[in-house]
Phi, psi and omega in degrees: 000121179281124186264163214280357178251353179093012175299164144244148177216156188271147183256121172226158155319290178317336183259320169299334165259328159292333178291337183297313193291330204277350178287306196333294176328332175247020185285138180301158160303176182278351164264001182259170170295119168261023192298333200274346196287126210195116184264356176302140179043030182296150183288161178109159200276015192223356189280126187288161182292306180285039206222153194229164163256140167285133189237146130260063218288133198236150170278103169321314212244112187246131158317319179264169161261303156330318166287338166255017154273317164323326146319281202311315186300302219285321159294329153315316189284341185305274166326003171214240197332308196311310179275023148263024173242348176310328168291317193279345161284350201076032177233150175276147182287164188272163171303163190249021136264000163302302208266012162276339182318287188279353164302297159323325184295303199296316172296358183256019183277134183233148140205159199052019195104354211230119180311106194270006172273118181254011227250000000 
């Protein structure tokens, strides 16, 4: 597949993580709109043409206390522990401004006013 510099690239991990890295500098907070957001056609000369972020969408102000914290936990291990299983799915780890990205996301999850990330 010819990429947006005119490259032909092949679909990989590797070509699929140039695309990640090369969007990562302008992705919005975790609180912004990501409607604009798009790794389609990312610049660089290794970047595949064809490739998205997996998105999760969460309730800021979570209801349960128990249940959001188990979210929150359970989404921390996604963005750490979690992402040495990502190559083996066939998903790329996220970049690690990606997943400072989703640390600030994560550290604002509340319930009742109170910050459920204890870490």
């Amino acid at each position: 597949m010819r990429n947006a510099v005119g490259n032909f690239v092949s679909p990989s991990l590797n070509s699929t993580t140039a695309a990640a890295v090369a969007a990562a500098p302008t992705l919005p907070s975790g609180s912004d709109s990501w409607e604009p957001v798009s790794i389609t056609d990312a610049p660089g000369a290794e970047s595949y043409p064809i490739a998205s972020f997996s998105y999760v969408l969460v309730y800021q102000e979570q209801t349960d206390r128990a249940k959001g914290q188990a979210l929150v936990d359970f989404l921390w291990w996604v963005i750490h522990d979690g992402q040495q299983y990502s190559s083996a799915l066939l998903y790329v780890p996220l970049p690690s401004s990606v997943v400072a990205i989703n640390e600030a996301s994560i550290r604002t999850i509340t319930h009742q006013g109170s910050v459920l990330y204890t870490g």
